[in-house]
C-alpha positions in Angstrom: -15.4 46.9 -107.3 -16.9 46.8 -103.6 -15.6 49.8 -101.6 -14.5 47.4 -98.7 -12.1 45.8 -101.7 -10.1 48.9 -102.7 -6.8 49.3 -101.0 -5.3 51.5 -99.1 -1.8 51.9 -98.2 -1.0 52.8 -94.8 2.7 51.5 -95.1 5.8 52.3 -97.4 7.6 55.1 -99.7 5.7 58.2 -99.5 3.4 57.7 -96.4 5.8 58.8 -93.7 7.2 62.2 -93.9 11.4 61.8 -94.9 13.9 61.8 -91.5 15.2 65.5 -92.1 11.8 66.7 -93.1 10.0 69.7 -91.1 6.4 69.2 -90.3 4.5 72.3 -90.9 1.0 73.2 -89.4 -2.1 75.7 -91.0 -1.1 79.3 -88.5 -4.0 79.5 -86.4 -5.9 82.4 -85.6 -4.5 85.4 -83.4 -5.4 89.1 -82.2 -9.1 88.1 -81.9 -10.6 90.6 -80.2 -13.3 89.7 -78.0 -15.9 91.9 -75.1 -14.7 91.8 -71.4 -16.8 93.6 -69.0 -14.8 96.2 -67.3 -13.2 95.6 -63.6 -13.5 98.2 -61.3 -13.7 97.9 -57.8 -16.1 97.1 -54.8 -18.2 99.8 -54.2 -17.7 101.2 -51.1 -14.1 101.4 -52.7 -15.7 104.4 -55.1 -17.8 106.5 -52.4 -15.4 109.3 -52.2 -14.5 109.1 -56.1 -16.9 112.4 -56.9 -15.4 113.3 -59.9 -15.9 109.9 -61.8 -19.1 109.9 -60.8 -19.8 113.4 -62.2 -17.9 111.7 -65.1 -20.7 109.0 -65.7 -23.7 111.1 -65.0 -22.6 113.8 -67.7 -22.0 110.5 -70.6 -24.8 109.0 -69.0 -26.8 112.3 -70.1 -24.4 112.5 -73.4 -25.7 109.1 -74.4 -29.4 110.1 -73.9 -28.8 113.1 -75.7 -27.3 112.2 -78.7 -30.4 110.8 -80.7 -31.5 114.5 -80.5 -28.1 115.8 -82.3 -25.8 114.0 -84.2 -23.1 116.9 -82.8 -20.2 115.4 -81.2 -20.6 116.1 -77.0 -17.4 116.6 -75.6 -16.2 116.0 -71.6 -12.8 117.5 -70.1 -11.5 115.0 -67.8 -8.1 116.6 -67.8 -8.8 117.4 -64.0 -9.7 114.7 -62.7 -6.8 113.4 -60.2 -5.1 109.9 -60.3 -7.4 108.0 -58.6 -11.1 109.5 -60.5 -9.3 108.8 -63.7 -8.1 105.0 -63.1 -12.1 104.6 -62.1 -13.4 106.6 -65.5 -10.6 104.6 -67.5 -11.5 100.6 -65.9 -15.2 101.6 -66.6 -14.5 102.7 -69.8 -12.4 100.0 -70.8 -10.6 99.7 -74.1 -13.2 98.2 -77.3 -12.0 97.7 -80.9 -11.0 101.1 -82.1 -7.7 103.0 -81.9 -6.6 105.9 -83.7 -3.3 107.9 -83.6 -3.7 111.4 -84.9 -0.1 112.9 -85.8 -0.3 116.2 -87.5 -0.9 119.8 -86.1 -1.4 118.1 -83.0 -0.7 115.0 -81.9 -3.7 112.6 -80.1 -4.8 109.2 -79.1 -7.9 107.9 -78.9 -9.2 104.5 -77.7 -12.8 103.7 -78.3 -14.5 102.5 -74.7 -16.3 99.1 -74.5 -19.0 101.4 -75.3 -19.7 101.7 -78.9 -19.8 105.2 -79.5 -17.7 106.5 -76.5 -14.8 107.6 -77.3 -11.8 108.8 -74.9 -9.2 111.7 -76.8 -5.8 112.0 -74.9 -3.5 115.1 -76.4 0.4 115.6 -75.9 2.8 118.1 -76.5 6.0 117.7 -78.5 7.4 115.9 -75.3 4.5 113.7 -74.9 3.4 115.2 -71.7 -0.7 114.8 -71.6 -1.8 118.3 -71.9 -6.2 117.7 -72.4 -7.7 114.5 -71.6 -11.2 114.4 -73.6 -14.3 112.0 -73.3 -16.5 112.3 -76.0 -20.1 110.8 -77.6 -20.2 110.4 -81.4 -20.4 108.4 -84.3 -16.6 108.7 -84.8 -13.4 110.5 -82.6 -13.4 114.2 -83.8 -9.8 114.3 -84.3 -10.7 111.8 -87.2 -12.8 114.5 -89.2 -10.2 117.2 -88.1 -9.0 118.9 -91.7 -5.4 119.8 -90.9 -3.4 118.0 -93.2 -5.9 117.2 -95.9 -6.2 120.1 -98.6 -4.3 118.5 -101.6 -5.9 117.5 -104.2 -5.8 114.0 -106.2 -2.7 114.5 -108.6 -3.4 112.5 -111.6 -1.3 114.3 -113.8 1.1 111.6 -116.7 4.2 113.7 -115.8 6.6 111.9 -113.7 5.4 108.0 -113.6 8.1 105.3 -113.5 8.5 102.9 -116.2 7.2 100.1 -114.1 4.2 101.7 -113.3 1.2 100.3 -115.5 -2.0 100.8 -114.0 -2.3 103.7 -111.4 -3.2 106.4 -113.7 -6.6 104.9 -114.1 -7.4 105.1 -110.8 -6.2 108.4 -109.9 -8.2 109.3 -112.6 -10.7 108.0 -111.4 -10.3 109.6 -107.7 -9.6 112.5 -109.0 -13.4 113.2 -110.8 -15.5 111.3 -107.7 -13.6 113.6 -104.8 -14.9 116.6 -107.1 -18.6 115.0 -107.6 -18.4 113.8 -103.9 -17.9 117.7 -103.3 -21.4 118.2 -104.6 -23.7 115.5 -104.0 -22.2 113.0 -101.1 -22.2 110.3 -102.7 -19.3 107.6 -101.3 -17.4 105.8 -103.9 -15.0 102.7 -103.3 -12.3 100.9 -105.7 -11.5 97.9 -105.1 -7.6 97.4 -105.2 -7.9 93.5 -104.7 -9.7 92.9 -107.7 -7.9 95.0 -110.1 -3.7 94.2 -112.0 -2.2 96.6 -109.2 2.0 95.7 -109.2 3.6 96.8 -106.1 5.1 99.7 -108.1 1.4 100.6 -108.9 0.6 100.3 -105.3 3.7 102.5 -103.8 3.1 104.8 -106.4 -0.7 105.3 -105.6 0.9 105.7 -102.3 2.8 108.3 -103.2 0.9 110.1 -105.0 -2.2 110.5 -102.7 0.6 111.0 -99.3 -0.2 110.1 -95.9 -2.8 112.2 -93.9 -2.5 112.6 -89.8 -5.1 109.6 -89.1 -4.3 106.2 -88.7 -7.1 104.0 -87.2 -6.6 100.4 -86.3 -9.9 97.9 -85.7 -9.5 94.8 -84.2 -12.5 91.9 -84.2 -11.7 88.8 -85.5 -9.2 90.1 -88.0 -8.1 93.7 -88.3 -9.0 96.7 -89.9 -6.7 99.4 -90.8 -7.6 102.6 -92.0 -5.2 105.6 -92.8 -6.2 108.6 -94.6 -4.6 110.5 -97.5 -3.2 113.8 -98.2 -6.8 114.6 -100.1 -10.1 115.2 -98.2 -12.3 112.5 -98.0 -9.4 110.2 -100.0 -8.9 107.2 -97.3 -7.0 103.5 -97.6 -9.0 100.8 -95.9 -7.4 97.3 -95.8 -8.8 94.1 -94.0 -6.8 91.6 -92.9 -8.0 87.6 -91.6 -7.2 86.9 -88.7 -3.9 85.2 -89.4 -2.8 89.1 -90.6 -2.6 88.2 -94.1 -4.4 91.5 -96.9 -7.7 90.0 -98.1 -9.2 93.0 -99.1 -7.5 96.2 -99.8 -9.8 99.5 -101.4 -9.9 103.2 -101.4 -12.7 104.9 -100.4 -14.2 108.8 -101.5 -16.5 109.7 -98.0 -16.7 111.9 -95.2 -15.2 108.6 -92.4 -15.5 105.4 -94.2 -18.4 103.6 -92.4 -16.1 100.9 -90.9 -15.2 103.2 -87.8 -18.9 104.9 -87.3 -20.7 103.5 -84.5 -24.6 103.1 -85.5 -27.4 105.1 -83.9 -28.3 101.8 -82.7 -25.1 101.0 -80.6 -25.4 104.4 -78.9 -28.6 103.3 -77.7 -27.3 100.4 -76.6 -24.2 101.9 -74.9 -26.7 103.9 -72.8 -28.4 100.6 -71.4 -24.9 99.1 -71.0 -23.6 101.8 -68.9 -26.4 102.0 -66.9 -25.8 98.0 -66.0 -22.2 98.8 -65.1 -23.0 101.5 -62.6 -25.6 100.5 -61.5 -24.2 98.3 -58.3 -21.6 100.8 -57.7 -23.8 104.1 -57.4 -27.4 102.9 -57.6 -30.0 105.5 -58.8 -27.2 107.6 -60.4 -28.3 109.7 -63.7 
């Protein structure tokens, strides 16, 4: 038969939707994050703004610096007044990491557009800003901060619920890489999404590992949420699509899974950002 002879219905039962019918649509993407160049204002609005311009010259020197030590270098900004830190925070921006640090102390910090800058707000119990911190690093400090992280993996049989099948295993298996990883290092990742995990499984893997202080959140195209555990160097890692919907769920035996560590190669590049950004508002400044 001739292609041009087969037929196709475009009329009759089944090729309308029925009257009382919903139509229903693929969700499209949302919470895509995507660059924006900082706005900050005309230049001869900054002149007398001496403090954020200390500000930039010291992470402008942090930033050169930090090839030479991989030591976090840390800047109080606590003193700055109203009007140097609105400048310092529209430079800055806000870029793809946020993490909320609830345990001894409680912090936020808010990655700049600059990879590898990193800006650490602390408040007391009443949520009054008590230290304002800008920092250069691979990662927030608050994020390898140990206060709330000494227990080990419990992987004892005693105690597990009927419906529980297959979390043993794993915390087995936690339980003998977070001692090797004490020795030699070496980072280790299981792979919830590709193992039988029920959601009693999952809750009690929950449970059993307990919710550290750290709770980071990285958003691209998709999210990435990262939340430590009550064991050091235990963390959850999950990644979402873009319509918010788990595609990938592990946990990971390391130091900061590598997800939220800005390369030595983006803090070169932040350094020949920043120097673009300031440059028409305080030409020449180091």
């Amino acid at each position: 038969m001739d292609i041009k002879n087969i037929p196709v219905r475009v009329i009759g039962p089944g090729s309308q939707p029925a009257e009382d019918e919903v139509l229903s649509y693929i969700d499209m993407p949302s919470d895509m994050w995507t660059y924006a160049r900082p706005s900050i204002p005309e230049p001869e609005d900054v002149e007398g703004l001496s403090g954020a311009r200390e500000s930039m010259r010291w992470l402008q020197q942090a930033l050169a610096n930090h090839g030479a030590s991989t030591e976090p270098q840390l800047a109080n900004l606590t003193a700055l007044d109203d009007d140097n830190r609105e400048l310092v925070n529209q430079i800055l921006g806000e870029g793809e990491v946020s993490i909320t640090y609830n345990g001894a102390c409680k912090a936020r910090t808010q990655e700049a557009v600059l990879a590898g800058v990193w800006r650490t707000v602390y408040f007391d119990q009443d949520d009054r800003t008590i230290a304002d911190i800008l920092e250069v690093a691979d990662v927030a400090h608050i994020v390898r901060m140990p206060d709330g992280r000494d227990r080990p993996v419990d992987a004892s049989a005693d105690g597990i619920p009927a419906d529980v099948m297959n979390a043993l295993p794993i915390l087995v298996e936690l339980q003998s890489h977070c001692e090797q990883y004490e020795k030699t290092r070496e980072r280790h990742e299981i792979n919830l999404t590709l193992l039988p995990l029920s959601k009693a499984d999952l809750e009690f893997l929950d449970a059993r590992l307990g919710r550290g202080p750290v709770d980071t959140l990285s958003r691209a195209y998709g999210k990435c949420q990262v939340i430590s555990s009550e064991t050091p160097n235990v963390w959850w890692v999950r990644f979402y699509n873009s319509m918010g919907a788990l595609i990938l769920n592990t946990l990971e035996v390391v130091d900061v899974p590598a997800v939220l560590c800005a390369a030595p190669e983006d803090l070169c590049d932040s350094a020949t950002r920043l120097e673009g950004i300031l440059e028409p508002y305080w030409p020449g400044a180091k």
